[in-house]
N, CA, C and O atoms as a GROMACS GRO file, in nm:
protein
  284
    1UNK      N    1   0.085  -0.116   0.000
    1UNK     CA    2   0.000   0.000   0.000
    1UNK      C    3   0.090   0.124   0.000
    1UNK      O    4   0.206   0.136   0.038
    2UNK      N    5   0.003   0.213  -0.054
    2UNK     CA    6   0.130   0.335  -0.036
    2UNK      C    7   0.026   0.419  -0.039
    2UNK      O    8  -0.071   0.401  -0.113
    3UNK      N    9   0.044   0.553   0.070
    3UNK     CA   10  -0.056   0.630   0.142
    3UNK      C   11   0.078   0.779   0.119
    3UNK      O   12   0.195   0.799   0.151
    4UNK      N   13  -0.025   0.846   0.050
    4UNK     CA   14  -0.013   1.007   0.001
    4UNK      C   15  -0.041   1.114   0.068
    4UNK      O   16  -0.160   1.140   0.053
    5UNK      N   17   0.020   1.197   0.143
    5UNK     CA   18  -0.030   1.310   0.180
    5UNK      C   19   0.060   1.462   0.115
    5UNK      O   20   0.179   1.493   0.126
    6UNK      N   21  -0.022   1.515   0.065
    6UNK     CA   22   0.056   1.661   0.023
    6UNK      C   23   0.160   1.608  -0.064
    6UNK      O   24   0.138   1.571  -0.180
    7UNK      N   25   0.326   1.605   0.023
    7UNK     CA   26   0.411   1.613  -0.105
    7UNK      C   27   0.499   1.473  -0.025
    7UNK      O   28   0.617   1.471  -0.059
    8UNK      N   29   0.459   1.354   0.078
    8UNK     CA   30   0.512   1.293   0.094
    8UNK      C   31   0.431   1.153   0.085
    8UNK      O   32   0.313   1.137   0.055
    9UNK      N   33   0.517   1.069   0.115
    9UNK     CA   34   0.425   0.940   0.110
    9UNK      C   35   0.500   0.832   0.210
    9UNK      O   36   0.609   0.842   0.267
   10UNK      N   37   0.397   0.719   0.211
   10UNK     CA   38   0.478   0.610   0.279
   10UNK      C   39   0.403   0.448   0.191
   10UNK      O   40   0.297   0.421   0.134
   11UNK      N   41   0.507   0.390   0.217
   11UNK     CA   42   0.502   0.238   0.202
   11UNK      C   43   0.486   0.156   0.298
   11UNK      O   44   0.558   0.137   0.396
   12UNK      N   45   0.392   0.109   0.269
   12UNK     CA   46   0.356  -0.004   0.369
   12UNK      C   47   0.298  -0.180   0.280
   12UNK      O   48   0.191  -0.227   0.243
   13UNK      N   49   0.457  -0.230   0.280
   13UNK     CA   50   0.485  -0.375   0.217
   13UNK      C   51   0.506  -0.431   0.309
   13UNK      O   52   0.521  -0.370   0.415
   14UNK      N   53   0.515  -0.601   0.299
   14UNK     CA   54   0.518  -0.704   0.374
   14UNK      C   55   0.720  -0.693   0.414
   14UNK      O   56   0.779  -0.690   0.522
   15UNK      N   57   0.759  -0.691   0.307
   15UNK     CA   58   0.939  -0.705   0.317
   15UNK      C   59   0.986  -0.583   0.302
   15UNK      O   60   0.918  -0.491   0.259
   16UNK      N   61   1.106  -0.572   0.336
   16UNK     CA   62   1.244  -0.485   0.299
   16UNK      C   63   1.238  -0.467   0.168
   16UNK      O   64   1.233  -0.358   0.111
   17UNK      N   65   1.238  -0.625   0.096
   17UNK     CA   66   1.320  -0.621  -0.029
   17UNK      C   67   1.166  -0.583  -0.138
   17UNK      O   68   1.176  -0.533  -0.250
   18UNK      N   69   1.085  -0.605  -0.098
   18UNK     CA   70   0.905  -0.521  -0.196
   18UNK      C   71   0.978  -0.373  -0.161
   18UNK      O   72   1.019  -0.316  -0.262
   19UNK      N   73   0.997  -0.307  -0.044
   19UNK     CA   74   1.000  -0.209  -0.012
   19UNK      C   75   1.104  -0.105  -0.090
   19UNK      O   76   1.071   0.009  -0.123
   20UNK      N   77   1.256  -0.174  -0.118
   20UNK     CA   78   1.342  -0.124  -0.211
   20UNK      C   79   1.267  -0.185  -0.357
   20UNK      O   80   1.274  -0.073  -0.408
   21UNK      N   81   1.228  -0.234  -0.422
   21UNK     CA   82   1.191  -0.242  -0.577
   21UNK      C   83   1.083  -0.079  -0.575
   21UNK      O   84   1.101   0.042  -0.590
   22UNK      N   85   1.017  -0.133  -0.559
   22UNK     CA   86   0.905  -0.029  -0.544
   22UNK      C   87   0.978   0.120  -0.555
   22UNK      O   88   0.980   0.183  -0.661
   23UNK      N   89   1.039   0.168  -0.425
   23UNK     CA   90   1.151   0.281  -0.434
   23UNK      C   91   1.223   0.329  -0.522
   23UNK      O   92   1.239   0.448  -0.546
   24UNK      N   93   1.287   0.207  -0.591
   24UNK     CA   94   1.345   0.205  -0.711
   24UNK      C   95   1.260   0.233  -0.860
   24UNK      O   96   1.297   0.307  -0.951
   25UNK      N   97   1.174   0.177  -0.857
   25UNK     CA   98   1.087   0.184  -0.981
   25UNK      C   99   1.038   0.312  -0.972
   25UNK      O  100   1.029   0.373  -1.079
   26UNK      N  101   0.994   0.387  -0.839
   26UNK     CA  102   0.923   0.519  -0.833
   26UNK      C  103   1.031   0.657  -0.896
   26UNK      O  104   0.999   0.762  -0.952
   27UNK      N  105   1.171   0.597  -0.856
   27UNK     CA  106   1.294   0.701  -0.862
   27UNK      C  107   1.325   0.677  -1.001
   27UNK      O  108   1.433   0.711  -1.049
   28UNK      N  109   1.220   0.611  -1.080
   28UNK     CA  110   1.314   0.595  -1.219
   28UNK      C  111   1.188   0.717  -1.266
   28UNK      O  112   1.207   0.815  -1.338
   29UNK      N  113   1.088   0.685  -1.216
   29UNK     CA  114   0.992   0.791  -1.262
   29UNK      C  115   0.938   0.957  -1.217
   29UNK      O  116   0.874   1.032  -1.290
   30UNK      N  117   0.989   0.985  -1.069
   30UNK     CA  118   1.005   1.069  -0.982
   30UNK      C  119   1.158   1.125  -0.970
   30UNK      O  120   1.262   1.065  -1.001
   31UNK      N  121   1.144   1.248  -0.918
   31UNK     CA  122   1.259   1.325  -0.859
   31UNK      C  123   1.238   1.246  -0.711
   31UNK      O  124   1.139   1.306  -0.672
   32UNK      N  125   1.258   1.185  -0.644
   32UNK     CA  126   1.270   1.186  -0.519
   32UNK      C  127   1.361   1.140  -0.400
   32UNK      O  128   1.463   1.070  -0.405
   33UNK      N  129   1.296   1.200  -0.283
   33UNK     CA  130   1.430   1.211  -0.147
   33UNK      C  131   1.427   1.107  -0.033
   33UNK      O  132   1.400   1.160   0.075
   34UNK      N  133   1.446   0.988  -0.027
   34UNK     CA  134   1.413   0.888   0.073
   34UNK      C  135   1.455   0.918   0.194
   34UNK      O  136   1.576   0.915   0.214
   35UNK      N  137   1.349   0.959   0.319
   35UNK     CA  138   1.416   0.959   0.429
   35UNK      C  139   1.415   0.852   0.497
   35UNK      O  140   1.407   0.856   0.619
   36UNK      N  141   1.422   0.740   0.431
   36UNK     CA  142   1.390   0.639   0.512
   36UNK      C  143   1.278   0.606   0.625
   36UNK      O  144   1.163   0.642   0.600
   37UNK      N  145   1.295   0.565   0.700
   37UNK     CA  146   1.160   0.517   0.812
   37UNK      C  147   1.126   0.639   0.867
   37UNK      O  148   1.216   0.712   0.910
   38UNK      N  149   0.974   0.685   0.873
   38UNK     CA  150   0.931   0.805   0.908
   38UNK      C  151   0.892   0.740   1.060
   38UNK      O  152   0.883   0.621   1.089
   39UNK      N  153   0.874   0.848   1.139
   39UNK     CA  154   0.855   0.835   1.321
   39UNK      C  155   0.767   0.960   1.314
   39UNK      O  156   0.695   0.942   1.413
   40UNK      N  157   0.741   1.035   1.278
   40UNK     CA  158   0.620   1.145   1.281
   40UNK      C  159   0.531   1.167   1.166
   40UNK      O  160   0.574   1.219   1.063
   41UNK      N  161   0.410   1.131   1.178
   41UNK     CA  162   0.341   1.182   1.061
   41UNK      C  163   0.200   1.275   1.138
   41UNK      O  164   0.124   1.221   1.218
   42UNK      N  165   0.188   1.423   1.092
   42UNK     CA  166   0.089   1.431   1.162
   42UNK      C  167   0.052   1.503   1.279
   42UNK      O  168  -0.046   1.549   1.336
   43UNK      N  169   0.182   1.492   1.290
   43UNK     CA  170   0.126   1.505   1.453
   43UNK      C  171   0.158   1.415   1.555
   43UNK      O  172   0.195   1.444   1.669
   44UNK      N  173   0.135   1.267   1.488
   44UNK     CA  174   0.141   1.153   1.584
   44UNK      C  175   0.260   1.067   1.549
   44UNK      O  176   0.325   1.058   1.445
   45UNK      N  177   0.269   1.011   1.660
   45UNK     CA  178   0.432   0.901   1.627
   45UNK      C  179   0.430   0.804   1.641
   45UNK      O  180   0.344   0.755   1.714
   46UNK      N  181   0.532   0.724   1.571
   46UNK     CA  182   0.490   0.613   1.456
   46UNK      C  183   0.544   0.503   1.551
   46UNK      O  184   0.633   0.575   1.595
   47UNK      N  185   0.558   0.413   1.603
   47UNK     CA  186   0.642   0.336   1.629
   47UNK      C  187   0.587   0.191   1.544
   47UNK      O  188   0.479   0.162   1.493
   48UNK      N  189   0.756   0.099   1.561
   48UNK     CA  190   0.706  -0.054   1.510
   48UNK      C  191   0.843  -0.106   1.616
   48UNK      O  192   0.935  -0.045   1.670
   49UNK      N  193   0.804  -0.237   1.612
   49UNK     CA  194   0.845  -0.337   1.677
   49UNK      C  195   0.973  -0.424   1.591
   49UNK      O  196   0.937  -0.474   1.484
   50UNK      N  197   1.102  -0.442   1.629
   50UNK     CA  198   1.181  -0.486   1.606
   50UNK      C  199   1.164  -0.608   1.504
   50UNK      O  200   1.133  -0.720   1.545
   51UNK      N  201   1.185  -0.581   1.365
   51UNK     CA  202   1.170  -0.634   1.211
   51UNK      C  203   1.202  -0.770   1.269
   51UNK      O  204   1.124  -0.858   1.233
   52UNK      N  205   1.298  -0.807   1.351
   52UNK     CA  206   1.307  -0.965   1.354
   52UNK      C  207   1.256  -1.039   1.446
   52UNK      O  208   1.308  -1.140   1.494
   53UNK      N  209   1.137  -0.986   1.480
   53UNK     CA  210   1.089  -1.061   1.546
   53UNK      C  211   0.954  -1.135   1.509
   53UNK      O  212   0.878  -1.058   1.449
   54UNK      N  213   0.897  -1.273   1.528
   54UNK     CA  214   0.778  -1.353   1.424
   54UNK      C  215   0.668  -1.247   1.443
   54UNK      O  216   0.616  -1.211   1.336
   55UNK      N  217   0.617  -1.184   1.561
   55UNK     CA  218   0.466  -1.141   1.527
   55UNK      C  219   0.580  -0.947   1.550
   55UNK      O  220   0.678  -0.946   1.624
   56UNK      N  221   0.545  -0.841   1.488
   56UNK     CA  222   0.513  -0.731   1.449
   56UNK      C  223   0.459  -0.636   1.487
   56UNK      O  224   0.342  -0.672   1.477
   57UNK      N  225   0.457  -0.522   1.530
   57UNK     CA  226   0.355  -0.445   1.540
   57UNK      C  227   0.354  -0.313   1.519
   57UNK      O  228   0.416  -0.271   1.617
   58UNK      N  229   0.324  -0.222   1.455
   58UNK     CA  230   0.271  -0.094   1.450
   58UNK      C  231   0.179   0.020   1.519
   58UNK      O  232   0.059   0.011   1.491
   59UNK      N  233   0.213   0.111   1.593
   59UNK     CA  234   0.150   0.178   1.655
   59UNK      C  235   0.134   0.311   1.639
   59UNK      O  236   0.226   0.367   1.581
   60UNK      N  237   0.056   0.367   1.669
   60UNK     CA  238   0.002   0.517   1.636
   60UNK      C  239   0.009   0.603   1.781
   60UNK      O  240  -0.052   0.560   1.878
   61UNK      N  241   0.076   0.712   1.787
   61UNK     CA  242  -0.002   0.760   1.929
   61UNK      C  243   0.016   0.897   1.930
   61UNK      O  244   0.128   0.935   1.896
   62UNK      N  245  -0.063   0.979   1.959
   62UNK     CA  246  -0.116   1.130   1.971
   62UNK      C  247  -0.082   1.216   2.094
   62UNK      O  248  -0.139   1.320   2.130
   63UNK      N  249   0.056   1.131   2.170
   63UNK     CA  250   0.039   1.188   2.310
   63UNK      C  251   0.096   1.313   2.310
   63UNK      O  252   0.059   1.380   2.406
   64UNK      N  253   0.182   1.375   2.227
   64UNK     CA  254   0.204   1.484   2.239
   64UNK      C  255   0.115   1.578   2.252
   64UNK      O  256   0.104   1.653   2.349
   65UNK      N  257   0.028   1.574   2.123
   65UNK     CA  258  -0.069   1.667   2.104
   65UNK      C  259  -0.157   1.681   2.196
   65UNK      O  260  -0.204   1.794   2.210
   66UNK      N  261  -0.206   1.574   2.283
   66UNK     CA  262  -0.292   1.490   2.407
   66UNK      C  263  -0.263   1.622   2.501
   66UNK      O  264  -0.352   1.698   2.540
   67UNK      N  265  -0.093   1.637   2.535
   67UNK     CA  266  -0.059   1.688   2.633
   67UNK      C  267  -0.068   1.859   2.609
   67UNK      O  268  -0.101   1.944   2.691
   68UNK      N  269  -0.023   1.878   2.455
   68UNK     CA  270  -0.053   2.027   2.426
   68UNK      C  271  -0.198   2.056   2.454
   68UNK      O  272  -0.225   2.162   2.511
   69UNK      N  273  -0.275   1.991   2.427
   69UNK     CA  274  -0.402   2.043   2.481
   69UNK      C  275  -0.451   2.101   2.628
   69UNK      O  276  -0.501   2.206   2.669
   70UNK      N  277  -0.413   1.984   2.680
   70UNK     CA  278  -0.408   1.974   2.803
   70UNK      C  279  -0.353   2.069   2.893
   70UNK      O  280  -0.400   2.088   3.005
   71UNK      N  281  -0.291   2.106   2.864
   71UNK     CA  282  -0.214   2.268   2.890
   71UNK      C  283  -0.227   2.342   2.938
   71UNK      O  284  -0.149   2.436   2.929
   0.00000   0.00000   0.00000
């Protein structure tokens, strides 16, 4: 899947190696700047769980903003 906002995007594949083709095929057709693994989108921060491990996980969380409110 690959999810668009404004002027950036992200990938979200099963592997590493989907993850570089893809990159590659986009840069033959795009100008573009890989920052590698994003940790903020939003507002909110991104975390995942150590690639080698069998089960995975991805998380979302808003606590910053939680706390700016809160204020």
């Amino acid at each position: 899947m690959i999810a668009i906002y404004v002027d950036d995007f992200f990938l979200f594949l099963s592997s590493i190696s989907h993850i570089r083709t893809v990159k590659e095929d986009l840069k033959k057709c795009f100008e573009m700047k890989d920052l590698e693994e994003a940790s903020w989108i939003l507002q909110m921060k991104i975390e995942r769980s150590d690639m080698r491990l069998e089960v995975r996980t991805l998380s979302i969380s808003q606590e910053q903003y939680i706390e700016t409110i809160l204020e």
